[in-house]
C-alpha positions as CSV (number, residue, x, y, z in Angstrom):
1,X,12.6,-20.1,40.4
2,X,11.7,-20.0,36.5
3,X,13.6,-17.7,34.5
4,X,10.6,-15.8,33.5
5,X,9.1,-14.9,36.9
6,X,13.4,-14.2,37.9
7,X,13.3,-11.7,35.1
8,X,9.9,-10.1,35.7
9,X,10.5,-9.9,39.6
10,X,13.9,-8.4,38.9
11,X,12.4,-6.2,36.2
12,X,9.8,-4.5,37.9
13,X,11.9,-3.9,41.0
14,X,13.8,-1.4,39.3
15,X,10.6,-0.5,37.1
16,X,8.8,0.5,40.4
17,X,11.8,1.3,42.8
18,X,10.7,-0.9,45.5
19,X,12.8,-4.2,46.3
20,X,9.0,-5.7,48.1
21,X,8.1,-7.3,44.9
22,X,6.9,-11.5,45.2
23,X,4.7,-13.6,42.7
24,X,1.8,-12.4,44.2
25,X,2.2,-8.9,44.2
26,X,-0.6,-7.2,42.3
27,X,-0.2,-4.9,39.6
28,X,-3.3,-2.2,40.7
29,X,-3.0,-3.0,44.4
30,X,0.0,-3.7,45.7
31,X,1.9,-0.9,43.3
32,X,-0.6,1.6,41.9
33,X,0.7,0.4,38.4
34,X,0.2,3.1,35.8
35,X,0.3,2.5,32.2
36,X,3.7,4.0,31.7
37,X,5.1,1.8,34.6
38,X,3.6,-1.0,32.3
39,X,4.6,-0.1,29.2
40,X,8.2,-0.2,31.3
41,X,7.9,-3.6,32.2
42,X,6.7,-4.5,28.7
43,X,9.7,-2.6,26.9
44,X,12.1,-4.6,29.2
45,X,10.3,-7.7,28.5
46,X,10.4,-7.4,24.5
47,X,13.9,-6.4,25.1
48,X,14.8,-9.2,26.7
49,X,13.0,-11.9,24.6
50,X,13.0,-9.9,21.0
51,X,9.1,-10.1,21.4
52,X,6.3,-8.0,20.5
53,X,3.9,-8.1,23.9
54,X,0.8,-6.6,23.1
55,X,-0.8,-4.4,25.9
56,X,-4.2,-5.2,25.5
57,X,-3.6,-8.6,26.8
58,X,-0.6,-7.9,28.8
59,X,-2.5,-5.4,31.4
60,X,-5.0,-8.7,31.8
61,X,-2.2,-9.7,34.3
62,X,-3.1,-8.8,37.8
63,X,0.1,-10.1,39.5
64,X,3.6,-11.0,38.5
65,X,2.9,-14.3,38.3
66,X,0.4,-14.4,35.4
67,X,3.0,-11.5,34.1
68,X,5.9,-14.3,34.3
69,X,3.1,-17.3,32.6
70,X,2.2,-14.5,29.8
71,X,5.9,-14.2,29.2
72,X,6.5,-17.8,28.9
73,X,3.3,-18.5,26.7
74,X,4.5,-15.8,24.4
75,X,8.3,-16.8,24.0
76,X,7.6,-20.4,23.6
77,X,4.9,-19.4,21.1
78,X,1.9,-20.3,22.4
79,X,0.3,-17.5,22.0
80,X,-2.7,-17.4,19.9
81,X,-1.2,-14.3,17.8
């Protein structure tokens, strides 16, 4: 499994206290995400990777999977900001 959709999955397990977490879970559907549950997940993730994630482009994700491919683009810097 990449290391990016590892940490996300394992992230947001504990960010939303439920171990029924996969690639495809969706943020709205599936979980009910609110913005402070995202804002969770994004502190974690700047934690982790000493990265600024902005939220306007980070609540585009609708699963964990484009969460994990956001990561990735924005820690191996290509990001367009």
């Amino acid at each position: 499994m990449d290391k990016y959709l590892d940490f996300v999955l394992t992230t947001a397990k504990e960010v939303f206290t439920t171990d029924d977490i996969t690639p495809e879970t969706s943020f709205k559907d599936d979980l009910n995400a609110t913005s402070i549950s995202i804002a969770n997940l994004m502190n974690a993730i700047e934690d982790e990777y000493d990265v600024t994630v902005p939220y306007m482009k980070f609540r585009k994700c609708l699963t964990m999977q484009d969460a994990a491919e956001f990561v990735k683009e924005l820690v191996d810097g290509d990001d367009e900001e």
